[in-house]
MIKOL-669390 format. One record per residue (C-alpha): residue in one letter; x, y, z. Coordinates in nm, 3 decimals. Each point is the difference from the previous one (the first is absolute). Example, Ala and Ser with C-alpha at 12.3 -4.5 7.8 and 13.67 -1.06 7.14 Angstrom:
BEGIN
res|east|north|up
A|1.230|-0.450|0.780
S|0.137|0.344|-0.066
END
This chain:
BEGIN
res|east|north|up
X|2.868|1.503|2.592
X|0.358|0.027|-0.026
X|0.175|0.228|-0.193
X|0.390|0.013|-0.102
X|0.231|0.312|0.182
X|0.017|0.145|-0.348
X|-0.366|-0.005|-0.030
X|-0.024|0.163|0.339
X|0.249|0.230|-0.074
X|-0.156|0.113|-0.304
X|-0.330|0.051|0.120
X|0.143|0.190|0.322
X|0.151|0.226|-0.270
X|-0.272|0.000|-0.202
X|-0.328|0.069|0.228
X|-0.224|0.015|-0.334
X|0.105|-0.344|-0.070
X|-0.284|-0.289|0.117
X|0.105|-0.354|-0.020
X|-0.341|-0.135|0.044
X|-0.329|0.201|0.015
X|-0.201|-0.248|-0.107
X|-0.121|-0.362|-0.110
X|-0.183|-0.149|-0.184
X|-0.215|-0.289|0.170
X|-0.196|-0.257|-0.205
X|-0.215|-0.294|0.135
X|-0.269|-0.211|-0.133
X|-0.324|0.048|0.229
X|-0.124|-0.290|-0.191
X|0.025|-0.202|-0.314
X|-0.196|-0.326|-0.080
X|0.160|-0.221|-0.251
X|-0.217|-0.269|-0.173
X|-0.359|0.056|0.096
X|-0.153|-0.308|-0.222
X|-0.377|0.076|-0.163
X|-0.139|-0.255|-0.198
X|-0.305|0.068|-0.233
X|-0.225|-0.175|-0.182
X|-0.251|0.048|-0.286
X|-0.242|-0.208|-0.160
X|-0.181|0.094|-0.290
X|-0.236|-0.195|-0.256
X|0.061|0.048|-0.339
X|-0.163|-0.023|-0.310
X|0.003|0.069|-0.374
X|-0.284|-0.058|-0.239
X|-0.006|-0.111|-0.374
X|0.301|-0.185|0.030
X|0.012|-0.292|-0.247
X|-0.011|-0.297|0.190
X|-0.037|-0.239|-0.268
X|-0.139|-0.126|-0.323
X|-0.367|-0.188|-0.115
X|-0.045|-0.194|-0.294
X|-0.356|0.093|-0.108
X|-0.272|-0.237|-0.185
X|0.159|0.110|-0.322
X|0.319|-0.063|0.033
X|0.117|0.364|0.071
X|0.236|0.082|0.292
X|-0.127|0.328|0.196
X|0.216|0.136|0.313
X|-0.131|-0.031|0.356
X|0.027|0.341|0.207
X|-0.041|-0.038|0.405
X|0.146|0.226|0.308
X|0.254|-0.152|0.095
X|0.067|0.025|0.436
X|0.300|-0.028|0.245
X|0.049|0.105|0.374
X|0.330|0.231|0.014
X|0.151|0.017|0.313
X|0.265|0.252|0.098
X|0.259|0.044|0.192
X|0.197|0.289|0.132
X|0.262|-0.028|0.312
X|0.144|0.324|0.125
X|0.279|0.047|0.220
X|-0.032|0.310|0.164
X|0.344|0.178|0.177
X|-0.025|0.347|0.169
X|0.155|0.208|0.254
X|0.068|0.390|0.173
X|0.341|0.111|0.016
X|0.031|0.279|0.251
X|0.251|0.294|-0.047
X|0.112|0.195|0.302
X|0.302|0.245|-0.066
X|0.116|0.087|0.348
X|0.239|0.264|0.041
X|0.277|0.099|0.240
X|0.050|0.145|0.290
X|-0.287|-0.100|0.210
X|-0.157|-0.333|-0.205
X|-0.274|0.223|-0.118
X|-0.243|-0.143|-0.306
X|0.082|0.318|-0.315
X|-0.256|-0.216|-0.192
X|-0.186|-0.394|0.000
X|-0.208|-0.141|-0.303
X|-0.152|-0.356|-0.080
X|-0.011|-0.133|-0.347
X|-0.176|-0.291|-0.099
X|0.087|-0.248|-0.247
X|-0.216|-0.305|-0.198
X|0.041|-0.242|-0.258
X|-0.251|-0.251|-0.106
X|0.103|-0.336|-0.214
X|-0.260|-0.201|-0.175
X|-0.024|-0.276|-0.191
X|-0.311|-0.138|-0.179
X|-0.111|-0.315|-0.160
X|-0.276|-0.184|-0.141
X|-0.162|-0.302|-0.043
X|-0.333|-0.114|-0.156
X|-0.280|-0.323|-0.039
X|-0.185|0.034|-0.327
X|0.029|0.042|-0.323
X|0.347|0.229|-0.063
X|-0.207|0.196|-0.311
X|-0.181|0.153|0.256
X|0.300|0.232|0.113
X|0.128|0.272|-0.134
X|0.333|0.029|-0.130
X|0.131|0.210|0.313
X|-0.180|-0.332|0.238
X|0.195|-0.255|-0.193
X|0.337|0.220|0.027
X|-0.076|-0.024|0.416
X|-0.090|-0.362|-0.007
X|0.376|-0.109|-0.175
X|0.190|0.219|0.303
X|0.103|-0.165|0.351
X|0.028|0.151|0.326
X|0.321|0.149|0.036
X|0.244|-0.018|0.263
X|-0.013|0.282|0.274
X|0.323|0.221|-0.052
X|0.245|-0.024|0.296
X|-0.078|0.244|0.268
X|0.323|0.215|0.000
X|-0.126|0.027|-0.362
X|-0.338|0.132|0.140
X|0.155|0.227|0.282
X|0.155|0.163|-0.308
X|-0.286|0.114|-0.163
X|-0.200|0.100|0.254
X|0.286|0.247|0.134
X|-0.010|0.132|-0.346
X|-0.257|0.232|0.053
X|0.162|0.111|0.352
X|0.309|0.080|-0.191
X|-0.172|0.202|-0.243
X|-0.191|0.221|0.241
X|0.319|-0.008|0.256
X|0.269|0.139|-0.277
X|-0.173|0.275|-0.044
X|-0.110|0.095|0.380
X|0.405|-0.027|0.070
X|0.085|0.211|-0.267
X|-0.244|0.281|0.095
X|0.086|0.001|0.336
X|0.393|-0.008|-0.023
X|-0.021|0.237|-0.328
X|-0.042|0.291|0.283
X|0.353|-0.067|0.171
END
């Protein structure tokens, strides 16, 4: 390291003084970004006494015609999965010796979900028809992901620093 003659000279008159006692060193042991899972679900549905039309009887008198109604739902969900471990080694000075070293994971999971269907649409419910008018959407960008999944390390890592450096 090199230091200016004033710094020099001020810490030669000034013993107490420490220009550097310690660091702060942060690294990634790991991080994923994008782990793809795909599921899918398919599930028969039905609803009974639906009115599925009318009859004209002998008389002349129209009476409803109740039947379950059936459809095959199938679901999707894609997840993309980004995680990681941030390690945090504060070293300190003279001698390179480790005052203290912690590891904080960090995940975030996007989803998306989607439906579609064969059958007769009256044999959702209103919460199955809402899924089968959505699309797949785009994956976010994965700066965008490494974002949220250091999040969490931030939130656990603010507060670590701030204990330890509250004592000096």
């Amino acid at each position: 390291m090199n230091l200016s003659p004033s710094i020099l000279l001020n810490r030669q008159k000034m013993p107490a003084l420490n220009i550097l006692t310690r660091f702060l060193k942060l690294n990634f042991d790991e991080f994923v970004i994008g782990q793809v899972y795909d599921k899918e679900t398919i599930t028969e549905v039905s609803r009974d006494s639906v009115e599925v039309g009318t009859v004209t009887l002998n008389d002349g008198s129209v009476k409803k015609v109740y039947n379950t109604v059936k459809a095959k739902l199938f679901s999707y969900r894609r997840e993309i999965i980004s995680n990681g471990v941030l390690d945090a080694t504060i070293i300190e000075f003279p001698g390179n010796q480790v005052a203290v070293q912690r590891k904080f994971p960090g995940q975030f999971t996007w989803y998306t979900e989607w439906s579609t269907f064969n059958g007769d649409e009256r044999a959702l419910s209103k919460d199955q028809l809402a899924l089968c008018d959505k699309k797949p959407v785009p994956v976010p960008r994965q700066q965008d992901l490494f974002i949220e999944f250091t999040k969490p390390i931030y939130n656990q890592l603010t507060p670590f620093l701030k204990d330890f450096y509250r004592r000096y």
